[in-house]
C-alpha positions as CSV (number, residue, x, y, z in Angstrom):
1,X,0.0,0.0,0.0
2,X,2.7,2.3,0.6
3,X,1.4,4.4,3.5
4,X,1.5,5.3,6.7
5,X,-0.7,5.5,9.5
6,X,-0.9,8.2,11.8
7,X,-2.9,7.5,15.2
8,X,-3.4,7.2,19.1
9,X,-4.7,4.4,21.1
10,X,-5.4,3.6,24.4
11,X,-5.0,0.4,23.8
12,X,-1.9,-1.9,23.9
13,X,0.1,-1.6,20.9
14,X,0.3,-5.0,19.6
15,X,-3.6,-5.3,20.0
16,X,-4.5,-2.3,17.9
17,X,-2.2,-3.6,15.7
18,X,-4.3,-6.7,15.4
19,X,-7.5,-4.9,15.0
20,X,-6.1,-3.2,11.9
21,X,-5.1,-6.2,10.8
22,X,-8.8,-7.9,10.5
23,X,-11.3,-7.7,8.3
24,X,-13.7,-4.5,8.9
25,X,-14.8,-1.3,7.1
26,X,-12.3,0.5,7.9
27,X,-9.1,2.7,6.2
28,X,-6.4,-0.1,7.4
29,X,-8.8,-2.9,6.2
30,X,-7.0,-2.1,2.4
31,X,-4.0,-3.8,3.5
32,X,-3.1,-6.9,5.4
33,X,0.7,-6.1,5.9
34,X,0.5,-3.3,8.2
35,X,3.8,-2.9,10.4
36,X,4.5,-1.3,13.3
37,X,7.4,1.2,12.2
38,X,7.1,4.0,14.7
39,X,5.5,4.7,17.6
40,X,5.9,7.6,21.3
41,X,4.5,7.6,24.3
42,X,2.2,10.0,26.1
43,X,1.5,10.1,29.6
44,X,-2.3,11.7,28.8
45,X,-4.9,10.9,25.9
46,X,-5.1,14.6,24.7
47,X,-1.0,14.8,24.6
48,X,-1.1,11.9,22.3
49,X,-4.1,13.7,20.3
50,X,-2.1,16.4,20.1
51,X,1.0,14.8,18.5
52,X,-1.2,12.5,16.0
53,X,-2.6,15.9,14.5
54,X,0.8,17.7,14.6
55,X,2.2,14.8,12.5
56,X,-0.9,14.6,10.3
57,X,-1.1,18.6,9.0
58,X,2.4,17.7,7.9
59,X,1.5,16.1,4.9
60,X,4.5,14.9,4.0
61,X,5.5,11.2,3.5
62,X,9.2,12.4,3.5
63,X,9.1,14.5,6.7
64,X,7.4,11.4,8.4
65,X,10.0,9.1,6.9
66,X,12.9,11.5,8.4
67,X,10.8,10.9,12.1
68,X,11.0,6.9,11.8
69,X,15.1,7.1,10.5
70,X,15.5,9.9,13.4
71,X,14.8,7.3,16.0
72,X,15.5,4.4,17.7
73,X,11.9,3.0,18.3
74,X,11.5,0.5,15.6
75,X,9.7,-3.0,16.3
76,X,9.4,-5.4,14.1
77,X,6.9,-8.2,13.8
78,X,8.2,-11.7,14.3
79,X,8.7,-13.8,12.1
């Protein structure tokens, strides 16, 4: 698919992960591959809010690419 998805969860990572990963309506229900690639940590729901819509009026595949490199937070799925 070649995106990226940009949002919060209360939810334990590796759960969401799984709920974008089976069949509903949704936007993530278009791919099957989904990886987690990047992901930060908020102490409240409205800090997390916050950061999801800074990184989303970016617009930019590049500048969100730059983010994932920029880090050290990279979990990959096992194999």
């Amino acid at each position: 698919m070649d995106k990226f998805y940009v949002g919060h969860s209360s939810e334990p990572l590796q759960e969401r992960l799984r709920k974008h990963l089976s069949d509903h309506k949704g936007y993530t229900s278009k791919a099957k591959d989904w990886i987690v690639v990047y992901f930060e940590n908020f102490d409240s729901k409205s800090s997390a809010y916050k950061r999801e819509r800074e990184i989303k009026a970016w617009k930019s595949k590049s500048r969100i690419q730059k983010l994932i490199h920029a880090t050290q937070r990279i979990e990959h799925p096992d194999s």
